[in-house]
Each structure stands twice: as structure tokens, then as C-alpha cells.
C-alpha positions in Angstrom: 102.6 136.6 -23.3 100.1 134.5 -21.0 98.3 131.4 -22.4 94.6 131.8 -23.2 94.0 129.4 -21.2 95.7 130.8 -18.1 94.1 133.9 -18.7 90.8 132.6 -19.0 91.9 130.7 -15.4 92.6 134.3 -13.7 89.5 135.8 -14.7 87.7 133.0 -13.3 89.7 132.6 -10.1 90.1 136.4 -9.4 88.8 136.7 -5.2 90.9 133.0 -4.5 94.3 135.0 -6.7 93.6 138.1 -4.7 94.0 135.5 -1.2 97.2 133.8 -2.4 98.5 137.1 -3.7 98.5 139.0 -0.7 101.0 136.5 1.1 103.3 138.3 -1.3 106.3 139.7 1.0 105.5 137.1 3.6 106.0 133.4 4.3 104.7 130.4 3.8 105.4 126.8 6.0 106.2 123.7 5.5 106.1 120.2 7.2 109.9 118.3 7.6 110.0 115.0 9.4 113.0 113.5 10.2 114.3 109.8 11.2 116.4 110.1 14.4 117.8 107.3 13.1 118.8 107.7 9.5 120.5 104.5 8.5 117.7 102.8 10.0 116.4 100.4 7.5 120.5 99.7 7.1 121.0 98.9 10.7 117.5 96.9 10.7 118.4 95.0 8.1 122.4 94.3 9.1 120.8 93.1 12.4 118.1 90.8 10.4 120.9 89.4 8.3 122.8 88.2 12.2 119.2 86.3 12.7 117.9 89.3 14.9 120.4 88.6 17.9 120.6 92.0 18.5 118.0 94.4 19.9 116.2 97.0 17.5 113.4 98.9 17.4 110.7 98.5 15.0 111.1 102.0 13.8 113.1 104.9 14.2 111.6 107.6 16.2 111.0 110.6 14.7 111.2 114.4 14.7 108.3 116.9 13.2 109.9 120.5 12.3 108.7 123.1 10.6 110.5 125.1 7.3 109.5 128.7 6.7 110.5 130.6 3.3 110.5 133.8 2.1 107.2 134.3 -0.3 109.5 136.3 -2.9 107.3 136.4 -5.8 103.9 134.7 -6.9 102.8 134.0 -10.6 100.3 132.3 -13.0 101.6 130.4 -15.9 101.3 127.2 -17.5 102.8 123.8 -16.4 105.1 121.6 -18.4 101.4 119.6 -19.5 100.3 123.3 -20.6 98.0 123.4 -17.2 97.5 126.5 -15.4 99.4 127.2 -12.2 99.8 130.1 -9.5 103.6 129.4 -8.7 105.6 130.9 -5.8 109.2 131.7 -5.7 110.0 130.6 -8.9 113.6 130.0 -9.4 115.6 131.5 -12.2 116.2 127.6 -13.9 112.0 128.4 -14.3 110.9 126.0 -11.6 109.0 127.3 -8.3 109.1 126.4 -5.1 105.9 125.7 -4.9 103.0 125.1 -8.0 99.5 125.2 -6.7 96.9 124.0 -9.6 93.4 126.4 -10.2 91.0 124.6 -9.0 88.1 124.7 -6.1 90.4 124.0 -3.2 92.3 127.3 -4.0 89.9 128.7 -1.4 92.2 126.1 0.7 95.1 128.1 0.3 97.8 127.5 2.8 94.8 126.5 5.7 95.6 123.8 7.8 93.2 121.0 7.8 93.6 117.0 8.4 94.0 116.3 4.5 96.6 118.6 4.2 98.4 118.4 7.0 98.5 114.1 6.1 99.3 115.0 2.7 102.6 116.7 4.6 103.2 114.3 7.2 103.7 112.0 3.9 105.7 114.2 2.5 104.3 116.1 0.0 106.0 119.5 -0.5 103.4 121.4 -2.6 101.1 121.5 0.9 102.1 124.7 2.4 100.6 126.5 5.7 100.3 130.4 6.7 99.8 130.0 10.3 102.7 129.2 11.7 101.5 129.1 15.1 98.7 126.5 14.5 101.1 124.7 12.8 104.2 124.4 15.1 101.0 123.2 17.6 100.0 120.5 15.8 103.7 119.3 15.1 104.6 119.7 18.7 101.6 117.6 19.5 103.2 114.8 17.2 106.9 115.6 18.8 105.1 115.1 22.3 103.7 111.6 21.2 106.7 110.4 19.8 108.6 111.6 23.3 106.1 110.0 25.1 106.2 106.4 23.1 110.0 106.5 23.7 109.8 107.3 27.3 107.7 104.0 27.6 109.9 102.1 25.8 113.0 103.3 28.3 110.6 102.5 31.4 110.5 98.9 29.6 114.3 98.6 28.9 115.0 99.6 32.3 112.9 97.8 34.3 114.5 95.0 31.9 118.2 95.9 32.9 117.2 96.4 36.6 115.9 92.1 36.4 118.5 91.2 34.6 120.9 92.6 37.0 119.1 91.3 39.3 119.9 87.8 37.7 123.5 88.3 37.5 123.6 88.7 41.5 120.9 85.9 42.3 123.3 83.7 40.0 126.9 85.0 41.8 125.9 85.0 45.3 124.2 80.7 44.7 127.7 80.1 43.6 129.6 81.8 46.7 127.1 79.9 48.7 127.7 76.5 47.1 130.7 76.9 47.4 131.1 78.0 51.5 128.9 74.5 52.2 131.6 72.6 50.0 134.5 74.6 51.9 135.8 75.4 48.8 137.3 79.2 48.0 134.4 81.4 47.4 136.5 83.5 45.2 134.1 84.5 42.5 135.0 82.8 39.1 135.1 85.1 36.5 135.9 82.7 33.5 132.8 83.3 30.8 132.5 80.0 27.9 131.8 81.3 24.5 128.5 79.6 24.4 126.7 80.3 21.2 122.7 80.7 22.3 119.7 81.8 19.9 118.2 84.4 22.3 115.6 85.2 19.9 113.8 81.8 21.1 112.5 80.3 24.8 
């Protein structure tokens, strides 16, 4: 039998109930964002330990995807601190999916709006979404920023490789030409020292 105070919570919260109850048979959303990278702070950190020789980013890139479930039953009952709760898809170990408290921002339910979708992005799993068009917009928007920042970065690391390159031939061909005004074999030398250089510093 239902808690007083869980009843008492219905009766006052019947038109925002009637909202979240007629999702019943469909599907509600959620945000997942992924590392692209997902031993990052690992790798960041094995490369911190060799006094940052290597090159690293200064985060891993990430992917915005959405999750869509089933909406296979919805409930009120009380939480483990005896608070009342509308619960969906509650498992048969007792626990739901999702627990969404009564309160005012029950008219909220499942709209997408910058708290909530922030509150996702952070990962917070009880923030779920009912449009999953407007959704899948808003996390393409992201997945188009985050193409976009590493697009620049590969511009940089190119145009980086292309001077560098550019080094290595500058450097070859002042050899082969020393070397023709001395007479000498212009056979390139190939020999490279094990020279042990902090690249990190000028």
C-alpha cells in the first residue's frame, strides 16, 4: 500500500503525473559522452612522468551520443529517505532507471533546456529528454565543434611537419654543398648521435 505521504504527493501533482504518464509505451533520451581517448589521463600522465618530451594533447576529444530506452512502466513510491518519487522502468532488484522527485520542475519533464541539458553534459543520468530530434541537434552541434577544434589542431601539426621537413632538406642539401666546395664525396651521411636534448625548452 502507498505511503500517505506519496499519496498526498499524487493528489497534489495530478496535471504534471498525467504529462509524465502518458510517455508510458514510449521513450525517453539520454546524453552519453565519450573520451576518444579513454586512457587519457594514463597516457597524460606516463608522458608527464618522461618530463613531457612527448607530444599530447591537453584533452581528449570527445564524442556526444545519444541513448534511447524503452519507457516500460512508470510509478510513484517512496525513496530509500522515505521521499516521494515518480520512477520509470523500475527494475525487478526495485531500483528504476530513472527517479524523478515531486516537485515544481515536474512541469520540466523530459524538456530540453540549458540547465538540463548541462546537468547531462556532466553526466547526470536522472536528466532525461522526449524530443529526440531537438536533442540529437544540440549534440550534433557539440560533435561539430569538437570536429572543428581538431581540424585546427591537424592544420597546426601539419603545417608543423611540412617546416620541419622542410628543415631536414635545408639541413641535407648545406651539407652536400659543403662538401662539393671541399671536393669531398657528397654522399649523404646518414650516421644519427644519440644526443639527449630537452625539446620542451628554447
Amino acid at each position: 500500500m502507498l505511503e500517505s505521504s506519496v499519496l498526498n504527493a499524487v493528489s497534489n501533482n495530478r496535471k504534471n503525473l498525467a504529462i509524465i504518464g502518458a510517455n508510458l509505451g514510449g521513450q525517453f533520451h539520454q546524453v552519453d559522452v565519450r573520451l576518444n581517448i579513454p586512457n587519457f589521463d594514463d597516457e597524460k600522465a606516463r608522458i608527464a612522468a618522461g618530463d613531457n618530451l612527448e607530444l599530447f594533447l591537453n584533452r581528449s576529444p570527445k564524442r556526444f551520443r545519444i541513448v534511447s530506452k524503452d519507457i516500460i512502466n512508470i510509478g510513484t513510491k517512496s525513496d530509500i529517505d522515505g521521499q516521494p518519487i515518480v520512477y520509470i522502468n523500475q527494475n525487478e532488484d526495485g531500483l528504476p532507471e530513472v527517479q524523478i522527485p515531486f516537485s515544481n520542475d515536474m512541469q520540466e519533464f523530459a524538456k530540453i533546456n540549458d540547465n538540463a541539458l548541462k546537468d547531462a553534459l556532466h553526466g547526470d543520468k536522472s536528466k532525461i529528454f522526449a524530443d529526440p530530434e531537438r536533442l540529437v541537434a544540440q549534440l550534433n552541434a557539440l560533435n561539430n565543434k569538437e570536429i572543428k577544434n581538431i581540424e585546427h589542431i591537424i592544420k597546426m601539426l601539419n603545417a608543423s611537419k611540412q617546416t620541419i621537413e622542410n628543415a631536414i632538406t635545408e639541413n641535407s642539401k648545406k651539407v652536400i654543398a659543403y662538401k662539393r666546395e671541399l671536393g669531398l664525396n657528397t654522399t649523404e651521411d646518414t650516421t644519427v648521435l644519440k644526443v639527449n636534448v630537452d625539446l620542451t625548452k628554447d
